[in-house]
C-alpha positions in Angstrom: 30.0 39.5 -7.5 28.2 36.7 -5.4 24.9 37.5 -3.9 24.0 36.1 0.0 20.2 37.0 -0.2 18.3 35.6 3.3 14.2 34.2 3.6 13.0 34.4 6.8 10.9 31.2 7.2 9.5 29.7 11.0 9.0 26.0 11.1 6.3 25.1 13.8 8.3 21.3 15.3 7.2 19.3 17.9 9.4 16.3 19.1 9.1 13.8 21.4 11.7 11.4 22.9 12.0 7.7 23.3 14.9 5.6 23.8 17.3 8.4 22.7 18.8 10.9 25.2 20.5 13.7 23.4 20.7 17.4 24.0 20.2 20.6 22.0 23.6 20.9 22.9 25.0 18.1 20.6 24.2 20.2 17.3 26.0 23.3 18.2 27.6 23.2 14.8 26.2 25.9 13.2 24.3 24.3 10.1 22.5 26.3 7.5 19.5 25.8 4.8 20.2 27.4 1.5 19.0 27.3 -1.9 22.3 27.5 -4.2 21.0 29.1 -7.9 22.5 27.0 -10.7 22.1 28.2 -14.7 22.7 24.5 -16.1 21.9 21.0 -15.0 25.6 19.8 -14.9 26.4 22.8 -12.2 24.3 20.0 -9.8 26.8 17.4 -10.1 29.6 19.7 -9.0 27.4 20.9 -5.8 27.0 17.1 -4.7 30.7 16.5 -5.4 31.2 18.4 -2.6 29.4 16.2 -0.2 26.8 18.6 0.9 23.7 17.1 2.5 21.2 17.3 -0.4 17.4 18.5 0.1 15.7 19.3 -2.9 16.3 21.2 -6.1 14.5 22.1 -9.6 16.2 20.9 -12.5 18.4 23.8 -13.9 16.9 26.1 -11.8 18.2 25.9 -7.6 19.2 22.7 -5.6 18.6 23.0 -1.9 21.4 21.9 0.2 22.5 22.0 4.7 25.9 23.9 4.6 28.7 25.1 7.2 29.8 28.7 7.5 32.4 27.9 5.7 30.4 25.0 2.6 28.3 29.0 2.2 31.6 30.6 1.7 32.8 28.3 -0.8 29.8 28.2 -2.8 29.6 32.1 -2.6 33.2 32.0 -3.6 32.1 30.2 -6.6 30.4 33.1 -8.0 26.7 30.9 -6.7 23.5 33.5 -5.7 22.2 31.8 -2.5 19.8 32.5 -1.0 19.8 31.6 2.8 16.7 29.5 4.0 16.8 28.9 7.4 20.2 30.6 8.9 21.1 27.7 11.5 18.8 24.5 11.6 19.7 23.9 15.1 18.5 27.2 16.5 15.6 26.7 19.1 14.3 30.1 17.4 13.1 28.4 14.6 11.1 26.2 16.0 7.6 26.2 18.0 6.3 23.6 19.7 2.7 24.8 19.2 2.7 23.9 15.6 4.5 20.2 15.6 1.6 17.8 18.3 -0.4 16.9 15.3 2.5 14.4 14.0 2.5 10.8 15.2 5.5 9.3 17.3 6.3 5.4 17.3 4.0 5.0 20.3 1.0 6.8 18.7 2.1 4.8 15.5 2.1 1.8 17.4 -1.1 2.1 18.8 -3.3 3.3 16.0 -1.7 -0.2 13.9 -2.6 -2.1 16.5 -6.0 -1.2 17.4 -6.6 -1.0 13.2 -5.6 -4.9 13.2 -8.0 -5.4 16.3 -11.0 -3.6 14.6 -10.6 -4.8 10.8 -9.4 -8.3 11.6 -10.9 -9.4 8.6 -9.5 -7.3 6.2 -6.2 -6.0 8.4 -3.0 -7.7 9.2 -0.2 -5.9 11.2 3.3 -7.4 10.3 6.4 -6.9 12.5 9.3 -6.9 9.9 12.1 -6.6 12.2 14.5 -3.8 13.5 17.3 -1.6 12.4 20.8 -1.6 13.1 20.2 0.5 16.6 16.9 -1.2 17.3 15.3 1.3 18.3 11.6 0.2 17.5 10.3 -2.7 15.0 9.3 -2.1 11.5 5.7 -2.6 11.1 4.0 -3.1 7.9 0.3 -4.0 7.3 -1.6 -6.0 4.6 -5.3 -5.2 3.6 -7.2 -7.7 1.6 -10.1 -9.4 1.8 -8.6 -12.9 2.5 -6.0 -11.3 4.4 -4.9 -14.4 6.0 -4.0 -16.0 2.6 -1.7 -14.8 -0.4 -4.0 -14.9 -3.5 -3.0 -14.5 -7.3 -4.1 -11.0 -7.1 -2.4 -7.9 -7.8 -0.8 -6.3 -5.9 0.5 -2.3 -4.5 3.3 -1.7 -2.4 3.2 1.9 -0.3 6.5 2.9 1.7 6.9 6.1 3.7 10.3 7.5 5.5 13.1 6.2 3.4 14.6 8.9 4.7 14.0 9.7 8.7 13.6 13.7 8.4 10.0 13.4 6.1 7.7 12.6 9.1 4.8 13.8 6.6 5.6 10.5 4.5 4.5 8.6 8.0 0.9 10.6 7.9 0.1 9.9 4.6 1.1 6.1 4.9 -0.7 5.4 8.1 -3.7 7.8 6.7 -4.2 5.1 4.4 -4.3 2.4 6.2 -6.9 4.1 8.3 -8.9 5.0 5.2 -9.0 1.8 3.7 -10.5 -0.2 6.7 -12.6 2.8 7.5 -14.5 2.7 3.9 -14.6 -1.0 3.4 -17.7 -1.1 4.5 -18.8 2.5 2.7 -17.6 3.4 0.0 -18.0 0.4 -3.1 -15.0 1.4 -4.9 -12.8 0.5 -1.4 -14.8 -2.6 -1.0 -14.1 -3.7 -4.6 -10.8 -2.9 -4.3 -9.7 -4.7 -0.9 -11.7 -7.9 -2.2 -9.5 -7.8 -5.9 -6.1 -6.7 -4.6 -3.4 -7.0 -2.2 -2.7 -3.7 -0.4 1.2 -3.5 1.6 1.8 -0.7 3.6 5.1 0.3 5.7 4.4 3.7 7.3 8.0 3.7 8.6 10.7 2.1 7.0 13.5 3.8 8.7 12.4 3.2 12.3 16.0 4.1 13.6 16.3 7.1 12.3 13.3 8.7 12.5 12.8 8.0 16.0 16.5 9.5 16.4 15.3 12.3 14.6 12.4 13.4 16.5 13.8 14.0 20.4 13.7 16.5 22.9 11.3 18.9 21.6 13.5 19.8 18.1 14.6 17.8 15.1 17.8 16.3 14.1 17.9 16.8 10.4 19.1 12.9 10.3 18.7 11.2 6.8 20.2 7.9 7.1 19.7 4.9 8.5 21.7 3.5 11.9 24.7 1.3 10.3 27.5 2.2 12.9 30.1 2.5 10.0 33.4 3.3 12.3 31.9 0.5 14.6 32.6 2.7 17.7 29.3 1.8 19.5 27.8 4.8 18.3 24.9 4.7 15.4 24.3 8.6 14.9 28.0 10.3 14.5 29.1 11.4 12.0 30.6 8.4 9.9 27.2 6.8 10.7 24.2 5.5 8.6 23.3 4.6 5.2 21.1 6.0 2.5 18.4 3.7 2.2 17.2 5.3 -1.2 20.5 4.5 -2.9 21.1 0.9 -1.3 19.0 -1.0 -3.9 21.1 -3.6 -5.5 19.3 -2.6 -9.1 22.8 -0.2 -10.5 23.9 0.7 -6.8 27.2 2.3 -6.9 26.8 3.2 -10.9 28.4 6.5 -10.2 29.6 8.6 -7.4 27.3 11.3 -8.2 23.9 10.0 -7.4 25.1 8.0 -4.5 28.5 8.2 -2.1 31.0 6.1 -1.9 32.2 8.0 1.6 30.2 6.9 5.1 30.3 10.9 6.1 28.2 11.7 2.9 24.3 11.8 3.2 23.8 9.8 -0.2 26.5 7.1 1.4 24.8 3.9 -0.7 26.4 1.4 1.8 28.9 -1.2 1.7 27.2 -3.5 -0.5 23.7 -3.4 -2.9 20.9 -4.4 -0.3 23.4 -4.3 3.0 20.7 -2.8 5.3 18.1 -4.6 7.1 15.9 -2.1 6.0 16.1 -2.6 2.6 16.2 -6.0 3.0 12.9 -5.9 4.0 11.6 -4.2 0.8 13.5 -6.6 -1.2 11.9 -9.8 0.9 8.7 -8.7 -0.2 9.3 -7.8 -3.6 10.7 -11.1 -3.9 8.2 -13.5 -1.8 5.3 -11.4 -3.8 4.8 -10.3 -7.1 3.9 -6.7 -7.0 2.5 -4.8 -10.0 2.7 -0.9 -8.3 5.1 0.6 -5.7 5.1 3.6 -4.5 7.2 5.6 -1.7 6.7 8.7 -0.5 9.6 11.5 0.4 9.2 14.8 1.0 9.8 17.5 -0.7 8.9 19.6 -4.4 5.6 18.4 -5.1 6.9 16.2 -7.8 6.4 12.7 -9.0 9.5 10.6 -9.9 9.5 7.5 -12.6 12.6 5.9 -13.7 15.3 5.9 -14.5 17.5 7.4 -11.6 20.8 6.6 -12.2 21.0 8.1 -16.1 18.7 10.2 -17.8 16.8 8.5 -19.7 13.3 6.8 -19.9 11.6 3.0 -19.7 10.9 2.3 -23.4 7.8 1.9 -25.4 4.4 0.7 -23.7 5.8 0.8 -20.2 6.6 4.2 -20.2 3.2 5.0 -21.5 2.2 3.0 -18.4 3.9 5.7 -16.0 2.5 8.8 -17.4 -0.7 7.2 -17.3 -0.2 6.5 -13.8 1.2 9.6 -12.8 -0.7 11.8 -14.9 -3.9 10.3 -13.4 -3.1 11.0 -10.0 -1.9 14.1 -11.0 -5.1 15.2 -11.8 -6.9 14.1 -9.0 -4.0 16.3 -7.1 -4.6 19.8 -9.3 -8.4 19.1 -8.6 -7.5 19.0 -5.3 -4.9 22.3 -3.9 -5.3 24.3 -8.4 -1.9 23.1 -9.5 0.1 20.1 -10.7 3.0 17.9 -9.1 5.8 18.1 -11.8 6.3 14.6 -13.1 9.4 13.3 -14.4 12.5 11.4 -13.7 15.1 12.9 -11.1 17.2 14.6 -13.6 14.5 16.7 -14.8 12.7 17.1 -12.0 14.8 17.7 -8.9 17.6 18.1 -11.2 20.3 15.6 -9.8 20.9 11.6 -10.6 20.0 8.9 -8.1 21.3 5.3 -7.9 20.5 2.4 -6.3 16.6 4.0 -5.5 13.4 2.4 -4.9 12.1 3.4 -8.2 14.9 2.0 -10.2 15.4 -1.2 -8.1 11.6 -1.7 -8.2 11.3 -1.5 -12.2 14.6 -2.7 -13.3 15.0 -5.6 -11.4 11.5 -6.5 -10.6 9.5 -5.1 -13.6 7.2 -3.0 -11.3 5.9 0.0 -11.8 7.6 1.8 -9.0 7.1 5.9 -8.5 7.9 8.1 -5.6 6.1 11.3 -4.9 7.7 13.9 -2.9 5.2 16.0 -0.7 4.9 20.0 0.5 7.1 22.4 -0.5 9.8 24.7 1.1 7.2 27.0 1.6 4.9 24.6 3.5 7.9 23.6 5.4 10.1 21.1 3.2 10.8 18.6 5.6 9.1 19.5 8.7 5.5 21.0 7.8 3.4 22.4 10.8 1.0 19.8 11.4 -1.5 22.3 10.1 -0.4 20.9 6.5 -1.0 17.5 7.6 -4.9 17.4 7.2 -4.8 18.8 4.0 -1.7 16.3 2.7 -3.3 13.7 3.9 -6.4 13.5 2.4 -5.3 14.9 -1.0 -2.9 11.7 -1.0 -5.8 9.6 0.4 -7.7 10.3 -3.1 -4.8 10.0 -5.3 -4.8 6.5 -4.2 -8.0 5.6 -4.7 -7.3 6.7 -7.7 -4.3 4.3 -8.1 -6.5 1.3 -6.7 -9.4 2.1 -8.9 -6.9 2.2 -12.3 -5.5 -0.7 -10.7 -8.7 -2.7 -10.7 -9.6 -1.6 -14.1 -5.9 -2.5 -15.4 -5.4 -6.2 -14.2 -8.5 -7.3 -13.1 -10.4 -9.5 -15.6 -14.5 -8.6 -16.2 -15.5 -12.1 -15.4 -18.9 -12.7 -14.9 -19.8 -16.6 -13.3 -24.2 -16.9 -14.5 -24.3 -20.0 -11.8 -22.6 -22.1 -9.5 -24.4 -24.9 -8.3 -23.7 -28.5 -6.7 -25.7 -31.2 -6.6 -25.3 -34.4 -4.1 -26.2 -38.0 -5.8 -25.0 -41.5 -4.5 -21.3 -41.8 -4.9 -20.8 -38.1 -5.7 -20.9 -34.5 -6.0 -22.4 -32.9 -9.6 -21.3 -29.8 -10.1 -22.1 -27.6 -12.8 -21.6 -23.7 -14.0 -22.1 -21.3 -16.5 -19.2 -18.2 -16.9 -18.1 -16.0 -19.5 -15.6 -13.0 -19.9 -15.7 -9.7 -21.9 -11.5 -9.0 -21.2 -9.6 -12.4 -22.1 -10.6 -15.8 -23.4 -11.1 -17.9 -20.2 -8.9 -21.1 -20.7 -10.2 -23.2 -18.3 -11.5 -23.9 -14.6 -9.8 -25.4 -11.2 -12.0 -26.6 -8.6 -11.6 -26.1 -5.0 -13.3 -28.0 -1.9 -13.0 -28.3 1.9 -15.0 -30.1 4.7 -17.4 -27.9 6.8 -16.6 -28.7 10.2 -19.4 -26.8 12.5 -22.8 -28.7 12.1 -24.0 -26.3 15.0 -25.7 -23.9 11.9 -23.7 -20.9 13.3 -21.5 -19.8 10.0 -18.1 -20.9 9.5 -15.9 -18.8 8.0 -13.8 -20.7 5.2 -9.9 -20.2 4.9 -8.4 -20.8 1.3 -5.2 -22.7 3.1 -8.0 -25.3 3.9 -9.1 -25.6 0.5 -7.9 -28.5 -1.6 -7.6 -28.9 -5.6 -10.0 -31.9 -7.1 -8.9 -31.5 -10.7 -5.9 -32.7 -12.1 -6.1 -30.3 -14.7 -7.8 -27.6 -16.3 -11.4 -28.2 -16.5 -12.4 -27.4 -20.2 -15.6 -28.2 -22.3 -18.7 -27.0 -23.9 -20.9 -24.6 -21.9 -22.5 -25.2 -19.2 -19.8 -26.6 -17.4 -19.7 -29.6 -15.3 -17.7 -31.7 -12.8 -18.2 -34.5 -10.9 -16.2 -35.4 -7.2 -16.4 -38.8 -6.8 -13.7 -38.4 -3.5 -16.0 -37.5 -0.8 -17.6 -39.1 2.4 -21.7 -39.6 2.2 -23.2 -37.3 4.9 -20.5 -34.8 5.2 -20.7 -31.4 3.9 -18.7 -29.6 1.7 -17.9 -26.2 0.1 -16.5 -26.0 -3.2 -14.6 -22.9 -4.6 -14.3 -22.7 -8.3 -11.3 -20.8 -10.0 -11.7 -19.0 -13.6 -8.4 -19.3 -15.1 -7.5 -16.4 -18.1 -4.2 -16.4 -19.3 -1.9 -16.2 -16.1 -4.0 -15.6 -14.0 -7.1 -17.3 -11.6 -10.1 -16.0 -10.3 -12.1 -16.9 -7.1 -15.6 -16.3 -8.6 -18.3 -18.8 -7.3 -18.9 -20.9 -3.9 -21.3 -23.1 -2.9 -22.0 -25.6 0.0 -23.3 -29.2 -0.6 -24.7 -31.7 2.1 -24.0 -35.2 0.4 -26.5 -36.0 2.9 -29.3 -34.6 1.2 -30.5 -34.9 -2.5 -32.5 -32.0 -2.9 -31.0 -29.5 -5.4 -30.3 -26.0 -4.1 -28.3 -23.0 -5.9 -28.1 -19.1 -5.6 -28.2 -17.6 -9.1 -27.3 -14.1 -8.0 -27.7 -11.4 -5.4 -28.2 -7.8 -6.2 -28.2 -5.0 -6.2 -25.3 -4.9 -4.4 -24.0 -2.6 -3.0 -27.4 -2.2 -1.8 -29.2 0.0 0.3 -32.4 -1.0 1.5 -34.0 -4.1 0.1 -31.8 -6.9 -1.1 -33.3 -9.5 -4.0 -32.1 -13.0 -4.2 -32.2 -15.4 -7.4 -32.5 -18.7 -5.7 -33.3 -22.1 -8.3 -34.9 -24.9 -5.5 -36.3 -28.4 -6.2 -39.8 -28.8 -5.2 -41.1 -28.7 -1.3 -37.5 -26.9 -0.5 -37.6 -25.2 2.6 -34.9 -22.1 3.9 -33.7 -20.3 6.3 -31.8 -16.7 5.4 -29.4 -15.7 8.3 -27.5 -12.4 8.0 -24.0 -11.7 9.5 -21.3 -9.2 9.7 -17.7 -9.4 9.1 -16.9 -10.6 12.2 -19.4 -13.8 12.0 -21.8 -12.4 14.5 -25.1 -13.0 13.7 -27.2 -9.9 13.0 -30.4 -10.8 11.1 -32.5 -14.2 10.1 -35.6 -14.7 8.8 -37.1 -18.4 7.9 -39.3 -18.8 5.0 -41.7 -22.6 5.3 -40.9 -22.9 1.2 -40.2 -21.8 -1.9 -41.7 -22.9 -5.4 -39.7 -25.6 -7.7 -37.6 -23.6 -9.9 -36.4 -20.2 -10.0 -37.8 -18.0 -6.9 -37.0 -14.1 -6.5 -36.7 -13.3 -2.6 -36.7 -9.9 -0.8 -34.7 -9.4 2.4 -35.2 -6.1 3.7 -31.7 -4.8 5.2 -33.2 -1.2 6.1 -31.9 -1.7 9.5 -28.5 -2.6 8.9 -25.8 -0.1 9.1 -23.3 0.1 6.8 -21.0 -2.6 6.2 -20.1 -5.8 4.8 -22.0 -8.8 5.2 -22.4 -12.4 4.8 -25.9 -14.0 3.7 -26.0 -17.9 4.5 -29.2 -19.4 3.3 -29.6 -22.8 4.7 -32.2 -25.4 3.5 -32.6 -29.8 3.3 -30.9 -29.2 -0.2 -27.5 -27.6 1.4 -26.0 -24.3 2.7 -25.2 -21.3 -0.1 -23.2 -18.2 1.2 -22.9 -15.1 -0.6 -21.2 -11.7 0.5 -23.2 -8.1 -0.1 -22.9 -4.2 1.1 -25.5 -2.0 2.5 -24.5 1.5 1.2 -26.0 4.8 2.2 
């Protein structure tokens, strides 16, 4: 005897509609929401073997699955308890428009990545990756770093939302980021330390297509896929149509025909080939232009967090599986401290309880060696797919604080505690002395590169430096006894000069010293430290002068727009301790230029409040 129980659940959707005129008429299929109740794992397989559209599940426990009239009567025939979530998706009942204005469409998106680029210039790049099959709006990702211009050897995180083009909450979270981070660069010193050590990727939307054809005409579509127009009749969204991004990855695509299709008509339909989409493509680029050490994408929904492996079930061996749990369960703690209970963390099969192949996760760590994870957001009570946007403030800022987290265990994981005691460069005739004093408590430091480029403005307004325009004087490592030293003999008398040095451990280099010599002048010159810093209202400087030096201090923000000078007549021969008091600067980041007859030193600091 099969039980048809029924939840009565109202989903508050808004929609809006650009490019894409369909009516409510089009999904007069009747389409329903239902939890089928399984008592073993395997019992998932069979479900999916039908080709119903998959939602969600618990391992052994329920999988969540659209259905016909007659997909309910089979199951129910079956001997399944179901119980019936939403009776037809496409009903207008179900949905109020009242509770749906909070979520962002592709203009808003637009907008807010734009004017972020515009306002964080320093720190904020907006990338247009491209378009989708139906090209229906570009594919924007954005890059935070401090040289965000550059690439740098640093490492680097990888955040994706909307695989799939029915989690809009995967967009909020994604763009909430970006926002965050540019917004506390200048406030909060674990952000600052962050953006300066690592490179920060972010694609709010991957599947542009789709979820702009999914959000029209005040209700939502249910779509999943992507845009490929598989029976290539001019149409992208029929029923043949569209790929599953999430199981296009070439890394085991197509291993088996359970956690992927083989069939166009099937949700999980993995494509015609491993990376076919222009979407994935994209992901792929990147991962191979850039070496990433975490990726993360976001789906919704469960409240779990997925590690590898998809596509069997099984585990990463050894330390690197100790690496997951420590990422997971770390920002699993920050989310029970948060909403008083955990995420479930696992791979697919014991999590969500069915296989997946050819995923982000999988591709990510097996062909890339990168820690990839996916989180998937809310639950069925919050909404599953579509959450009133009175969920969003709350999902957002929980997932904001997870990643500090993540950026945080990041710094502490790959970034090397190396501290440079001095930088300084002296000019003589015929050359440029340098000389420097470094040590590390993490790895044995192998050696040093050094770095120079002309300064061009001779106005004394500040010129910001580009690493593209730096260029290597060393043909090798520099090694020796400490202190350190140099000499550039390949330089023109009277020009000036700025020289980066580079502390090489094992594979990696560090950008931890600059200064600027004037082979003009002969006076030595060199900033020994700066500190506290963050500060908040009085800054000291270590300065080391030659005798009858005289300096100037100028102050300026992140956009090279003077905000502060004072001019000191002289300082003593030797080591001198200056005060600067920045009790009138807001928050922020800033750059100090101290200019004198013996050169130009630059150093960046944070006021903090």
């Amino acid at each position: 005897m099969f039980k048809v129980r029924y939840i009565i659940l109202v989903l508050f959707l808004c929609l809006f509609s650009i490019g894409v005129s369909i009516s409510f008429g089009d999904c007069s299929d009747k389409v329903s929401w239902v939890r089928v109740y399984i008592s073993y794992p395997e019992e998932a397989k069979y479900i999916i073997s039908e080709g119903l559209d998959i939602c969600s599940g618990r391992a052994g426990e329920y999988i969540d699955v659209l259905a016909t009239p007659e997909q309910v009567e089979m199951l129910s025939g079956k001997g399944y308890t179901i119980d019936i979530l939403m009776e037809d998706i496409y009903d207008s009942a179900n949905y109020d428009t009242r509770g749906y204005d909070g979520y962002h469409n592709y203009l808003e998106l637009t907008a807010d990545l734009t004017q972020l680029e515009n306002d964080y210039p320093v720190i904020c790049k907006l990338y247009d990756f491209g378009q989708g099959w139906a090209e229906l709006g570009q594919i924007w990702g954005v890059k935070i770093s401090d040289n965000v211009e550059q690439t740098e050897d640093e490492p680097r995180l990888m955040v994706v939302g909307v695989h799939h083009a029915r989690e809009p909450m995967t967009t909020e979270v994604v763009l909430n980021d970006c926002i965050q981070l540019c917004d506390n660069y200048v406030k909060d010193p674990d952000i600052y330390n962050a953006i300066n050590e690592l490179e920060i990727w972010l694609i709010p939307v991957m599947n542009v297509d789709g979820w702009i054809y999914d959000d029209v005409e005040n209700h939502r579509r249910w779509w999943r896929k992507n845009a490929r127009d598989n029976d290539e009749d001019d149409e992208h969204f029929g029923y043949y149509d569209g790929v599953d991004l999430n199981r296009n990855y070439s890394y085991m695509w197509g291993y088996d025909d359970y956690g992927s299709s083989p069939y166009p008509e099937d949700t999980t339909y993995r494509g015609p080939e491993p990376n076919s989409e222009p979407e994935t493509q994209i992901i792929v680029g990147l991962a191979d232009d850039y070496e990433f050490n975490v990726a993360l994408s976001y789906h919704t929904y469960g409240e779990y967090i997925l590690i590898p492996w998809g596509y069997i079930d099984d585990y990463p061996d050894g330390e690197d599986y100790d690496t997951f749990m420590e990422i997971a369960d770390g920002m699993n703690e920050v989310i029970y401290d948060y909403q008083g209970r955990y995420y479930e963390v696992g791979n697919p099969y014991d999590t969500v309880g069915y296989p997946t192949n050819g995923d982000f996760d999988d591709y990510m760590y097996g062909e890339k060696g990168v820690f990839g994870l996916t989180f998937e957001l809310n639950t069925w009570g919050q909404g599953g797919f579509y959450p009133p946007d009175s969920y969003i403030p709350e999902t957002t800022e929980m997932h904001w604080l997870v990643l500090k987290w993540l950026l945080n265990w990041m710094v502490d994981k790959y970034i090397t505690d190396i501290n440079v005691l001095y930088f300084k460069g002296i000019a003589y005739d015929g050359g440029v002395k340098l000389t420097w004093d470094a040590e590390s408590t993490d790895e044995d430091i192998l050696g040093f590169n050094i770095y120079r480029e002309e300064v061009l403005n001779k106005s004394g307004e500040m010129r910001h430096s580009r690493l593209d325009s730096f260029i290597k004087v060393n043909d090798g490592l520099i090694t020796g006894e400490r202190p350190y030293t140099y000499v550039d003999r390949d330089i023109v008398e009277g020009e000036e000069y700025r020289y980066r040095l580079e502390v090489v451990t094992g594979e990696r280099g560090y950008d931890r010293g600059e200064v600027v010599v004037d082979t003009g002048r002969q006076t030595p010159i060199s900033l020994e430290m700066v500190y506290p810093n963050p500060c908040i209202d009085e800054l000291s400087i270590g300065l080391m002068a030659g005798e009858g030096t005289e300096i100037e201090m100028r102050v300026y923000d992140i956009s090279g727009r003077k905000v502060d000078a004072g001019l000191i007549e002289s300082v003593n021969e030797g080591y001198n301790i200056l005060k600067m008091d920045v009790g009138e600067l807001a928050n922020g980041a800033y750059m100090l230029v101290i200019d004198s007859d013996a050169g130009k030193l630059t150093s960046r600091f944070c006021v903090v409040r």
